[in-house]
TORVOLO-659640 format. One record per residue: residue in three letters; x, y, z of N, C-alpha, C in turn. Coordinates in steps of 0.2 Angstrom, whole numbers. Last residue first. Layout:
N
{Ala, {X, Y, Z}, {X, Y, Z}, {X, Y, Z}}
...
END
This chain:
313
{Unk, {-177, -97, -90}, {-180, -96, -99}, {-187, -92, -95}}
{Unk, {-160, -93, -87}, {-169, -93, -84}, {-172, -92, -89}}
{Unk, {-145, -95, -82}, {-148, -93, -87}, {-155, -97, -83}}
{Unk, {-131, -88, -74}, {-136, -94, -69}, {-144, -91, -77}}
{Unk, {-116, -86, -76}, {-119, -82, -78}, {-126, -89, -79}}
{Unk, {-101, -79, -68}, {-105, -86, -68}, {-110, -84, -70}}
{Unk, {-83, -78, -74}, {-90, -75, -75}, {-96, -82, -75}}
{Unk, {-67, -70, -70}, {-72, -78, -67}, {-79, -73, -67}}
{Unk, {-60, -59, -72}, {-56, -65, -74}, {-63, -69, -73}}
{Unk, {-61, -41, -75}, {-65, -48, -73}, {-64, -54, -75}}
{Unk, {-50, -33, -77}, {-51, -35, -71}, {-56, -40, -69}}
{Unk, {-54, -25, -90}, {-49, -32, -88}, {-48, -34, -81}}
{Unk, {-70, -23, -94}, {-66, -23, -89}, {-61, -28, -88}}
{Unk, {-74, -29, -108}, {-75, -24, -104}, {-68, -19, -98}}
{Unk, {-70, -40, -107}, {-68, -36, -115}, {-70, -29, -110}}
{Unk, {-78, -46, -100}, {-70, -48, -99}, {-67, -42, -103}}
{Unk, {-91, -44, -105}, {-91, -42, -100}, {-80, -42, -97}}
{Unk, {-90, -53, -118}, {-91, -44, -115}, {-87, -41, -110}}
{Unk, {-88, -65, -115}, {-82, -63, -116}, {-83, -54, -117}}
{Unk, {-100, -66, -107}, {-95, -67, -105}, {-88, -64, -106}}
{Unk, {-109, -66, -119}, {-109, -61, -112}, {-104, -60, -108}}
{Unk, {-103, -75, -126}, {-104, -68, -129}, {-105, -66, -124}}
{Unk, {-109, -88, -119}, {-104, -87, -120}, {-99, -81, -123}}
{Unk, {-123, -86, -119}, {-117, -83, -112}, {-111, -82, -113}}
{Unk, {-123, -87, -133}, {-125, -80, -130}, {-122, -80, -123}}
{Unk, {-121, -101, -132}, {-116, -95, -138}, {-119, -88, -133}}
{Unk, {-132, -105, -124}, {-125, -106, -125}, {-120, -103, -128}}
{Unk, {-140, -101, -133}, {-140, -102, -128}, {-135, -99, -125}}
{Unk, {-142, -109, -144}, {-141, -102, -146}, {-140, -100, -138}}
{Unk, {-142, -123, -139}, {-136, -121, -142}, {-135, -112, -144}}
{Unk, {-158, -122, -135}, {-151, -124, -132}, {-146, -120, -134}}
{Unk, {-166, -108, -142}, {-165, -117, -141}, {-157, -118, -137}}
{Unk, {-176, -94, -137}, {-170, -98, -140}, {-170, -106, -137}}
{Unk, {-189, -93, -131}, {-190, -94, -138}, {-181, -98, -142}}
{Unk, {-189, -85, -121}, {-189, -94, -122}, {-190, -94, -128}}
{Unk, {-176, -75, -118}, {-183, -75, -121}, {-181, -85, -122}}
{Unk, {-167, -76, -102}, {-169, -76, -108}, {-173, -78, -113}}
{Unk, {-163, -70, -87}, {-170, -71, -90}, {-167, -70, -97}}
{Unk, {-148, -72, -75}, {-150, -69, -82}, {-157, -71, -85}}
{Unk, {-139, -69, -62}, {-145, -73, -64}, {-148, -69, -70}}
{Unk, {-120, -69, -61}, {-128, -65, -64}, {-135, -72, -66}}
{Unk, {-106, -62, -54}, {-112, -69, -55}, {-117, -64, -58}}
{Unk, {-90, -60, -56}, {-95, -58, -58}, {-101, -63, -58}}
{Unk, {-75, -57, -48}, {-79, -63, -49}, {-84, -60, -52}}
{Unk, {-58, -49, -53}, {-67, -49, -51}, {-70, -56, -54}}
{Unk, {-42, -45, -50}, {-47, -51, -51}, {-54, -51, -46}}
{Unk, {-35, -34, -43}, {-35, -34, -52}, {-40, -40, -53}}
{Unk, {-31, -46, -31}, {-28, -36, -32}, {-30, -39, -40}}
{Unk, {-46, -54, -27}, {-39, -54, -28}, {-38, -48, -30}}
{Unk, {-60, -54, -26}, {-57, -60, -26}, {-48, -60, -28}}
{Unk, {-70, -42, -28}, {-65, -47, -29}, {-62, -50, -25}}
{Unk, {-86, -46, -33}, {-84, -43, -28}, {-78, -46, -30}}
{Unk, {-105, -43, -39}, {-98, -43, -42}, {-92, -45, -35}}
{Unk, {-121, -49, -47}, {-114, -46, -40}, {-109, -44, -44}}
{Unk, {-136, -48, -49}, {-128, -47, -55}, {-127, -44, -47}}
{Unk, {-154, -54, -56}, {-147, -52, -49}, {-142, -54, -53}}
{Unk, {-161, -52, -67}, {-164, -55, -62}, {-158, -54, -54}}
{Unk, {-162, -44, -83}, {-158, -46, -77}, {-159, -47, -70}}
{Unk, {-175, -50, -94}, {-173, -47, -90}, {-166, -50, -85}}
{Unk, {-171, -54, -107}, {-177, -50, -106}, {-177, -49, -99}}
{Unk, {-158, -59, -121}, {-160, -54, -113}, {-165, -50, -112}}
{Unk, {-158, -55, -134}, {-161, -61, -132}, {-161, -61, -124}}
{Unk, {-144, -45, -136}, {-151, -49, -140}, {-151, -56, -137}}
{Unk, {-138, -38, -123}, {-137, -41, -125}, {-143, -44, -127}}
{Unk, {-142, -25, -112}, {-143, -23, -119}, {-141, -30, -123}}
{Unk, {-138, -32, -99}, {-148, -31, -103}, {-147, -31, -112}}
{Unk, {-125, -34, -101}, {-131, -39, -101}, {-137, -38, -103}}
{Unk, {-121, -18, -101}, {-118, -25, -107}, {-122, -31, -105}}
{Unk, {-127, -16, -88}, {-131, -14, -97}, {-127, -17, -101}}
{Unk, {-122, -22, -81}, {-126, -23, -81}, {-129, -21, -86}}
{Unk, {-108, -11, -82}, {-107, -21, -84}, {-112, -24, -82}}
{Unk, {-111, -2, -77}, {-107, -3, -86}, {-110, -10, -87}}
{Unk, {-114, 0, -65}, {-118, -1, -70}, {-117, -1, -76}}
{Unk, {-101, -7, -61}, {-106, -13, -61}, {-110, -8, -64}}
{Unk, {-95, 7, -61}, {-94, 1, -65}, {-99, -3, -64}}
{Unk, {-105, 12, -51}, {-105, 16, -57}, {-101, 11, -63}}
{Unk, {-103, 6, -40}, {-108, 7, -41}, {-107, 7, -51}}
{Unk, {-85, -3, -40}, {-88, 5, -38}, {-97, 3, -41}}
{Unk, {-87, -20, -34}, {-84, -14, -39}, {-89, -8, -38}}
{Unk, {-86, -27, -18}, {-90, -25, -25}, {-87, -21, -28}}
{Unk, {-76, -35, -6}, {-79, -28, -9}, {-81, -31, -16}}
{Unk, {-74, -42, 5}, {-77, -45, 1}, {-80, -39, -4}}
{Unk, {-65, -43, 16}, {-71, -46, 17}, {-78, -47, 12}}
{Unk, {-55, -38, 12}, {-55, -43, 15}, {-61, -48, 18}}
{Unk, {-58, -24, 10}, {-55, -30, 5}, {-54, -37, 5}}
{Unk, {-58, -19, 21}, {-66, -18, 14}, {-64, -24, 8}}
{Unk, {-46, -21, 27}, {-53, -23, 30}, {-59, -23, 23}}
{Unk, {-37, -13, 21}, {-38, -19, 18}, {-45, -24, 21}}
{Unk, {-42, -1, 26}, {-41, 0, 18}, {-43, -10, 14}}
{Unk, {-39, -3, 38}, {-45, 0, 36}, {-46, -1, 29}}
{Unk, {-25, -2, 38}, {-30, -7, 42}, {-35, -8, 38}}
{Unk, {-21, 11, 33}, {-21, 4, 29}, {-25, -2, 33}}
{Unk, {-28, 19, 44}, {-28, 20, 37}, {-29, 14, 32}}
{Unk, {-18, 11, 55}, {-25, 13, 57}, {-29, 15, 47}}
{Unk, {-5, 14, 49}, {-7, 8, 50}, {-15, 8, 52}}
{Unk, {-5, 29, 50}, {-6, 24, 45}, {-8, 20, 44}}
{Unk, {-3, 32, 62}, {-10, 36, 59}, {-10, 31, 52}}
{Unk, {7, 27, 66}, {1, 24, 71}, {-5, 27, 66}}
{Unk, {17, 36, 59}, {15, 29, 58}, {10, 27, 61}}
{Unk, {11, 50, 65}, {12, 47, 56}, {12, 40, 56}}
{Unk, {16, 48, 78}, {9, 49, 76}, {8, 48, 68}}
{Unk, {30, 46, 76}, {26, 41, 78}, {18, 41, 77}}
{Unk, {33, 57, 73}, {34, 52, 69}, {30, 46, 69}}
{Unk, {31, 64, 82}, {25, 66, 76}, {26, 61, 72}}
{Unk, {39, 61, 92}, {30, 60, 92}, {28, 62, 88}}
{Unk, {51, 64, 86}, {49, 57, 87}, {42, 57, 87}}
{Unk, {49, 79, 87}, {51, 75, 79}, {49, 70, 81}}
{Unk, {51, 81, 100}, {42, 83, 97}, {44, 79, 91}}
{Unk, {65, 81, 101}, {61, 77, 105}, {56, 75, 101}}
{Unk, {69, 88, 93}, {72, 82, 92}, {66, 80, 94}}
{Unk, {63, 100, 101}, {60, 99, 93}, {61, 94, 90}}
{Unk, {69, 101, 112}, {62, 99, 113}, {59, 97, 105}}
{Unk, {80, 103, 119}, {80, 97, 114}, {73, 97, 111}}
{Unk, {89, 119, 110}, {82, 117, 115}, {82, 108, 110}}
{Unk, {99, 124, 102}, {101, 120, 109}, {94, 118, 116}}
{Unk, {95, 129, 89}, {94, 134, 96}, {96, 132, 103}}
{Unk, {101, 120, 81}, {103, 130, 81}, {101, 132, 88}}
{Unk, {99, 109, 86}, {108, 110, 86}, {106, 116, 84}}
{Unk, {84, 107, 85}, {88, 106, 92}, {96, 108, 92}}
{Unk, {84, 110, 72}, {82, 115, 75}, {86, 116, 82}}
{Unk, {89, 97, 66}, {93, 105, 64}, {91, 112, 69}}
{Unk, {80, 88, 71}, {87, 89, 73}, {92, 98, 72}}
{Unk, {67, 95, 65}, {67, 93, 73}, {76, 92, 75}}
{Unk, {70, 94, 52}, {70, 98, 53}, {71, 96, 61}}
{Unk, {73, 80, 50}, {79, 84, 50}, {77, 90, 51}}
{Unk, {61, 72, 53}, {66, 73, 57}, {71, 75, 57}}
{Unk, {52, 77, 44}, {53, 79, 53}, {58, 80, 56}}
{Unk, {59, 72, 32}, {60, 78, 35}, {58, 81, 42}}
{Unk, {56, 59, 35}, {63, 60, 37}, {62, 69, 37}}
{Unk, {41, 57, 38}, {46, 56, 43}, {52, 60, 43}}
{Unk, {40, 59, 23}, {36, 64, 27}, {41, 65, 36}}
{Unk, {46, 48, 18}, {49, 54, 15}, {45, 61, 21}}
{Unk, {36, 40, 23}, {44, 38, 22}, {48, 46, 22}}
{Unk, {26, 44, 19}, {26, 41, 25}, {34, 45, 28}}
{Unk, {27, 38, 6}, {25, 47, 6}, {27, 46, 14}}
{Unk, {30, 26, 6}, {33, 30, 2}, {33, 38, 6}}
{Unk, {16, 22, 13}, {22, 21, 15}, {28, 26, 13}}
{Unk, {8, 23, 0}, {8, 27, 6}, {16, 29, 11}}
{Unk, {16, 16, -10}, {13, 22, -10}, {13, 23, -4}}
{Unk, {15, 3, -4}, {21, 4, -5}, {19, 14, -5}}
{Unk, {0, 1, -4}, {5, 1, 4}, {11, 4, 1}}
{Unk, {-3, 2, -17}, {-6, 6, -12}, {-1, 6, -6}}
{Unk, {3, -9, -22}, {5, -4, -25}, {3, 1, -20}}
{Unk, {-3, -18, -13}, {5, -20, -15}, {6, -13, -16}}
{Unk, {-17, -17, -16}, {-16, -16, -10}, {-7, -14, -10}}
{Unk, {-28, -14, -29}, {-19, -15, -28}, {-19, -14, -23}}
{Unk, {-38, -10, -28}, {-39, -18, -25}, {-33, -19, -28}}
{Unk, {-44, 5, -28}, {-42, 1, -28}, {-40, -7, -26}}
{Unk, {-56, 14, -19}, {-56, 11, -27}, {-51, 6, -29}}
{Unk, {-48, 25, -12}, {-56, 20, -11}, {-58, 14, -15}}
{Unk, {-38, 26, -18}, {-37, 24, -11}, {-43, 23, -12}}
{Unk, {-42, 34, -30}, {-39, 28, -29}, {-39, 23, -24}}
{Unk, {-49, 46, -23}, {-53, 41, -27}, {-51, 33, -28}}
{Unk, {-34, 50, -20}, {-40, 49, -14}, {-45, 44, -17}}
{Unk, {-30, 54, -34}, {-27, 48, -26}, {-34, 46, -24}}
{Unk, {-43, 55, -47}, {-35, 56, -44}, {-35, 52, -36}}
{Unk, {-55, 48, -52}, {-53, 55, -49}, {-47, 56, -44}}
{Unk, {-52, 34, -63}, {-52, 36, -55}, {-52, 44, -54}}
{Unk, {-50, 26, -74}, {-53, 32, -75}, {-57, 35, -69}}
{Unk, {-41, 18, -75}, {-47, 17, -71}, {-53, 22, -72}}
{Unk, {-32, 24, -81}, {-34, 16, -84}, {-40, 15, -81}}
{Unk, {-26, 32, -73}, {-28, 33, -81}, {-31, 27, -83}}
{Unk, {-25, 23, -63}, {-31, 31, -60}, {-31, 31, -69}}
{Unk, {-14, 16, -64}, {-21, 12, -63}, {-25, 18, -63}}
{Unk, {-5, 26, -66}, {-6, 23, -72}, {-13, 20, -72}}
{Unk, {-2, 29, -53}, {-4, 35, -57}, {-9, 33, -66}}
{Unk, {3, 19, -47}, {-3, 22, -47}, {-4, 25, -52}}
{Unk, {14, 19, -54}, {12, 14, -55}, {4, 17, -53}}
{Unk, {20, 31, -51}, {18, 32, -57}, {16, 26, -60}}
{Unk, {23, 30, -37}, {16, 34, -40}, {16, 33, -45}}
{Unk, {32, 20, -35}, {24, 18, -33}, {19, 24, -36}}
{Unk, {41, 28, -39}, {40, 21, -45}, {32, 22, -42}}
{Unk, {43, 38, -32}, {42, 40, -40}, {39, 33, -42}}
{Unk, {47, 33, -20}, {40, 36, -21}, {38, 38, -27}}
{Unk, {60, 29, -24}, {55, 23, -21}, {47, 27, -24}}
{Unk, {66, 44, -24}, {65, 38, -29}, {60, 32, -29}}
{Unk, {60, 46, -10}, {60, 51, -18}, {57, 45, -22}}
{Unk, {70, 39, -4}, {63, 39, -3}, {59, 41, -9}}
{Unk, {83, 43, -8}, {80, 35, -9}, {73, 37, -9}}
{Unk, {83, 57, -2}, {83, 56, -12}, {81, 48, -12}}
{Unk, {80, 53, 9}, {76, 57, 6}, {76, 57, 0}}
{Unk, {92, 48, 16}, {86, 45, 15}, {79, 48, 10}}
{Unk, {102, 61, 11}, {102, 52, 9}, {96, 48, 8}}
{Unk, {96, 68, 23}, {97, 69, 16}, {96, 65, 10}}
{Unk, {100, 58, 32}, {93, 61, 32}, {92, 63, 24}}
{Unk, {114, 57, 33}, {108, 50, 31}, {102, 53, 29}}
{Unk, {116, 71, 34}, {118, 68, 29}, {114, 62, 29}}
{Unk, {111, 72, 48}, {109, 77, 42}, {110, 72, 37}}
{Unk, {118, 65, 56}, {112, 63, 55}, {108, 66, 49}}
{Unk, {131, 69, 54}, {130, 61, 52}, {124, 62, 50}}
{Unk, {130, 80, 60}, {132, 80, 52}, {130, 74, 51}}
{Unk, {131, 76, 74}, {126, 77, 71}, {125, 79, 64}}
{Unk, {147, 77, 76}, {142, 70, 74}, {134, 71, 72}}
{Unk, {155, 89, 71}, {151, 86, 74}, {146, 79, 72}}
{Unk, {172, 85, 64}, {166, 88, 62}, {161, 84, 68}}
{Unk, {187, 83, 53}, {184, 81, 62}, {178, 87, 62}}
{Unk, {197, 73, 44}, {193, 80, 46}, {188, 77, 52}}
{Unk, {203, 63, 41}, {208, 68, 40}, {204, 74, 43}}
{Unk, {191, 54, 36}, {196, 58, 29}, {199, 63, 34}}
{Unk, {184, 60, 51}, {183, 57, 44}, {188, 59, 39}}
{Unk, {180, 59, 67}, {185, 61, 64}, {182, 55, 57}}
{Unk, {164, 68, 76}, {167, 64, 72}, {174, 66, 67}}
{Unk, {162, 72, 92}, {163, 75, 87}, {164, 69, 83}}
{Unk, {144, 73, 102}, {153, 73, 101}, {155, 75, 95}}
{Unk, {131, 73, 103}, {135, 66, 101}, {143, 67, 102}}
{Unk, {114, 79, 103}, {121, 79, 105}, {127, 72, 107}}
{Unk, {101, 78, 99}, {106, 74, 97}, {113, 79, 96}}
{Unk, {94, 74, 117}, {95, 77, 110}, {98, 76, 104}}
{Unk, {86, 75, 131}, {88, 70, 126}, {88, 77, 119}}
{Unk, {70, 73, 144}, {76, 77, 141}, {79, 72, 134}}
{Unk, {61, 70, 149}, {65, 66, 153}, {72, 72, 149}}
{Unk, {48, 72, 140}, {47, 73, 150}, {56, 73, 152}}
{Unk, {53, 70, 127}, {50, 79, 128}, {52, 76, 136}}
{Unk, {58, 58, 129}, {64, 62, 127}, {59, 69, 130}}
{Unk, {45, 51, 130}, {50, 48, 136}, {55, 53, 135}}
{Unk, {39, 54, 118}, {38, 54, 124}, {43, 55, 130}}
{Unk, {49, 46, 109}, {48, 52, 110}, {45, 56, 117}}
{Unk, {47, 34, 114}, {51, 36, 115}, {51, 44, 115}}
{Unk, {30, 31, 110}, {32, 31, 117}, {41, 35, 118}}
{Unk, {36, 34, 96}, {28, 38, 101}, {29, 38, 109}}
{Unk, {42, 22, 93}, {43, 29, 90}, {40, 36, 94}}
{Unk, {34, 13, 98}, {38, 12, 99}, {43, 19, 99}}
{Unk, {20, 15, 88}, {21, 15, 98}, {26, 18, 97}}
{Unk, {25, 13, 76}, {21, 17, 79}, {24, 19, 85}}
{Unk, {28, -2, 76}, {34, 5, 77}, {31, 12, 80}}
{Unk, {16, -6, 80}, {21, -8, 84}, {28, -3, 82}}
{Unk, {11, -2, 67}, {8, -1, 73}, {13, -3, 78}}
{Unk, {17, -5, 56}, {17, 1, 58}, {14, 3, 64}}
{Unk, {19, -21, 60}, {24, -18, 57}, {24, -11, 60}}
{Unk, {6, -25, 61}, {11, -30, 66}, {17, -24, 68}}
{Unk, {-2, -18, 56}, {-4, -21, 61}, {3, -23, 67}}
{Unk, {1, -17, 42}, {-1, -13, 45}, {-2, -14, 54}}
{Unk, {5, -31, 40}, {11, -26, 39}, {7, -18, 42}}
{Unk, {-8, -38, 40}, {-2, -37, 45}, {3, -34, 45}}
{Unk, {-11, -30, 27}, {-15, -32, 34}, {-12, -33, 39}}
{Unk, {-4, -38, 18}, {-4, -31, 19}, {-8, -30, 25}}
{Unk, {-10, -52, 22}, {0, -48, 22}, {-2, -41, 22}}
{Unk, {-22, -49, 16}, {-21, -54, 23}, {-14, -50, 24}}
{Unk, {-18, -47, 2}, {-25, -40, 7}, {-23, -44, 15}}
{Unk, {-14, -58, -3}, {-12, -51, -4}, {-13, -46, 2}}
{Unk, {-23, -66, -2}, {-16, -67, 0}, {-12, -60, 3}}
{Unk, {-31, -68, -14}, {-32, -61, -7}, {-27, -62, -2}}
{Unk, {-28, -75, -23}, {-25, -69, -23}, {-26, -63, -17}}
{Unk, {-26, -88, -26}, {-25, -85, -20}, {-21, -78, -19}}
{Unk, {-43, -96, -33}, {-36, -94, -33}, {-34, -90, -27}}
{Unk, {-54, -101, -33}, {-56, -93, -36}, {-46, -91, -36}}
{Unk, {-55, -112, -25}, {-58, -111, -33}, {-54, -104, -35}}
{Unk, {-45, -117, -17}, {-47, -112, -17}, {-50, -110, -24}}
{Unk, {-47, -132, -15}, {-51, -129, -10}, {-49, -120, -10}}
{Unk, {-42, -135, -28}, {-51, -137, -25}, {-53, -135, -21}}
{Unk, {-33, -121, -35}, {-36, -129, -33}, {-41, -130, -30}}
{Unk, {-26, -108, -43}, {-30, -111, -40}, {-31, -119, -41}}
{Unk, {-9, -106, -42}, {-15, -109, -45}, {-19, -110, -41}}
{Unk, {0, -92, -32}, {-1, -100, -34}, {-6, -101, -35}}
{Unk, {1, -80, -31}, {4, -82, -37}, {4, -91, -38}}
{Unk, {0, -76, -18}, {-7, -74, -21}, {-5, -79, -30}}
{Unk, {15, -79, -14}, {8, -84, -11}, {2, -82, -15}}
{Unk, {21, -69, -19}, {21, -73, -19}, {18, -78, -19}}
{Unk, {14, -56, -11}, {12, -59, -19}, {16, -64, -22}}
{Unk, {16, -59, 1}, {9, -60, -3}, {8, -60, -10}}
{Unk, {32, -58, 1}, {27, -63, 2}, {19, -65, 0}}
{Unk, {30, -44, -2}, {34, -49, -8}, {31, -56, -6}}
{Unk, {23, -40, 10}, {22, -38, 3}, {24, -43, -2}}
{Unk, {37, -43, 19}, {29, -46, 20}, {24, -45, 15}}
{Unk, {45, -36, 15}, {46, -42, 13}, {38, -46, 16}}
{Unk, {42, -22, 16}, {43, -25, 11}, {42, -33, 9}}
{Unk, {40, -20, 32}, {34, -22, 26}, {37, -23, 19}}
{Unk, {55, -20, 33}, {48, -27, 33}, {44, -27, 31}}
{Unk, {58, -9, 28}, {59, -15, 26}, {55, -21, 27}}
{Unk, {48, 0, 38}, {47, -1, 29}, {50, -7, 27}}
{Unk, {54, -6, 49}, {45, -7, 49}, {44, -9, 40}}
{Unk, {68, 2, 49}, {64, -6, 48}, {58, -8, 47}}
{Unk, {61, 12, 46}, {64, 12, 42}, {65, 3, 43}}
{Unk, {57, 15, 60}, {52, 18, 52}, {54, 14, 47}}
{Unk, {66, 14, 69}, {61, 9, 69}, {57, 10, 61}}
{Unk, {76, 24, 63}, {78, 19, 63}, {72, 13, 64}}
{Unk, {68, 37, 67}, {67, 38, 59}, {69, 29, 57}}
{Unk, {69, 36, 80}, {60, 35, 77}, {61, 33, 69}}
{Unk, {83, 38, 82}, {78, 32, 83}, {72, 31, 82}}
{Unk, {82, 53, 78}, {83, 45, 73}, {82, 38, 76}}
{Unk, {74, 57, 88}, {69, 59, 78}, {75, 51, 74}}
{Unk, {83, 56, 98}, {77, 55, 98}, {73, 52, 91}}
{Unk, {99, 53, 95}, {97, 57, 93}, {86, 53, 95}}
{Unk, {111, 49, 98}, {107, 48, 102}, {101, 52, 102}}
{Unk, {124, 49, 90}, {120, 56, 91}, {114, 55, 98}}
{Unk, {127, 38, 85}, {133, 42, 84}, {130, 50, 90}}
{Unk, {117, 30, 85}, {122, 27, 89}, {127, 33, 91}}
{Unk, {110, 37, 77}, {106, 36, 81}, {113, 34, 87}}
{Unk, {118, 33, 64}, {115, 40, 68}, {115, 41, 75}}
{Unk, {115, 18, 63}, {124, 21, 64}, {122, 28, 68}}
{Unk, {101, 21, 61}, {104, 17, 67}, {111, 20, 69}}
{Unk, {102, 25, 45}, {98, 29, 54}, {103, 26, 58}}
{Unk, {110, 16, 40}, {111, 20, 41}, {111, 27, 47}}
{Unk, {101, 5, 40}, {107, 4, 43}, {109, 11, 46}}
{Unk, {89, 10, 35}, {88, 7, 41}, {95, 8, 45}}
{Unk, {96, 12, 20}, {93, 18, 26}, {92, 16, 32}}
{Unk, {95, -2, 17}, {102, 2, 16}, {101, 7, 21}}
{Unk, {81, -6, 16}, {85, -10, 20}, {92, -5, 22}}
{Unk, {76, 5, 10}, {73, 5, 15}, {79, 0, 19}}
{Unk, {79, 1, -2}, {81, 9, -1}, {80, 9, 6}}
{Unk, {76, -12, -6}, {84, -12, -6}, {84, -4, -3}}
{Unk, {63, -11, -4}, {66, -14, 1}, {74, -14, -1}}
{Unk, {57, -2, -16}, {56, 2, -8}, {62, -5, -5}}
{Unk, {60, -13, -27}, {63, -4, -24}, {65, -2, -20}}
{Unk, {51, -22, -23}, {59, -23, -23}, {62, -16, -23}}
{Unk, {39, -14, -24}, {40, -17, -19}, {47, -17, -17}}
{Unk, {38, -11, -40}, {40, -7, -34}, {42, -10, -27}}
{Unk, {38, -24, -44}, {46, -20, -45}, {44, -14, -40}}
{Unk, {27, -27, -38}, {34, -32, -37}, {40, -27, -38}}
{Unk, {19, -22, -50}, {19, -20, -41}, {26, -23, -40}}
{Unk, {23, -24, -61}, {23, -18, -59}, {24, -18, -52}}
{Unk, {19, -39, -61}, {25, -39, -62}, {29, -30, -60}}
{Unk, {5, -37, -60}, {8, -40, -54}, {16, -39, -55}}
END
């Protein structure tokens, strides 16, 4: 938890400072690709804070009317940051652009006077853009090397595997976004630098609607990603059949009669099992023996916090 978080606060101080900056651009140049790069850049701050909220609210004790705790808190917020956040800039980036290819627009701005020196305002946009990219960089170094650690831990087939597989939504959104982030801003310094070499708007323009099609292609991505979460996923095939053979093969288990799994929060697995035990054991050996299953199956995989284990003589 404590990993996600610090990526999260990363992305939102890099994303908050760059929002301003697009903007001042956008203001300076009227630049199509920076008013797409200025809603990206808010969307990311806010998904920040909409992130920081679920795992805020995922971090309170469970009670009576959530047994299991409130970790899918998580997966709801990430959810709406998909939804509310990159789909609504989406558009908003998509439809503009749009509106610059039919109608015209560039980022043509005038001059700026700085320090004693006078230079075109599109220099503004390059530089933020720049700027934005070393932050993004940065940001995208911490989420991937938080991924990167759950894929060695998990023993995951690299990204893609990940993205199937994990139940860090925090670390996943911050990730994609990330890449998102840093993919936008070069559209749109190439789409600026093209529209000032050849004096065609049409590249500023085209920057917007690809911007927009990145974010609208996201939020469709991450939608998706939290919906399998949201409703109640199982651990991969292949883990549950680890953690079915630490049952059978446990002395004094004569058959496994039904074993689920599903989580119940980012890193917390419920595990149920109707378990057959030779009748021959007495109460108390019983007892020790769930309670040895139990602690297996946790020893197993650190992601199984809550084990119900329904015993049948």
């Amino acid at each position: 938890m404590a990993e996600s978080k610090g990526v999260v606060i990363a992305a939102l101080i890099a994303n908050g400072a760059i929002a301003v900056l697009k903007f001042g651009g956008f203001l300076l140049t009227s630049s199509p690709s920076m008013l797409s790069e200025t809603y990206h850049s808010i969307s990311d701050t806010g998904n920040q804070v909409f992130l920081l909220l679920g795992i805020r609210y995922s971090e309170r004790k469970a009670d009576r009317e959530h047994p299991f705790g409130y970790g899918k808190a998580q997966f709801f917020y990430s959810f709406l940051v998909s939804v509310l956040l990159f789909g609504i800039a989406g558009w908003e980036s998509l439809k503009h652009g749009y509106d610059a290819v039919v109608h015209g627009g560039h980022a043509l701005g005038g001059t700026v006077s700085a320090l004693g020196a006078t230079f075109p305002a599109w220099y503004v946009n390059i530089a933020v853009l720049l700027g934005a990219i070393g932050f993004e960089s940065y940001a995208f170094k911490k989420a991937s090397d938080e991924l990167h650690r759950q894929i060695r831990e998990y023993e995951w087939n690299g990204i893609y595997d990940a993205f199937k597989k994990t139940s860090d939504v925090t670390t996943l959104t911050a990730f994609t976004e990330d890449a998102v982030a840093l993919g936008g801003a070069i559209i749109a310094l190439v789409g600026i630098a093209l529209t000032e070499l050849t004096g065609n708007h049409i590249f500023d323009a085209m920057g917007a609607v690809f911007i927009g099609i990145l974010l609208m292609g996201f939020a469709v991505a991450l939608a998706l990603e939290n919906k399998r979460l949201i409703l109640g996923e199982s651990l991969p095939a292949e883990v549950e059949t680890d953690l079915r053979r630490i049952v059978t093969d446990h002395p004094g288990v004569v058959e496994l009669d039904a074993f689920s799994t599903v989580f119940v929060g980012p890193q917390d697995i419920l595990v149920t099992a109707d378990v057959s035990f030779d009748d021959e054991l007495d109460t108390g050996d019983l007892e020790e023996d769930i309670s040895e299953i139990e602690r297996k199956l946790k020893a197993e995989d650190g992601r199984v916090n809550h084990v119900f284990i329904e015993p049948e003589l």
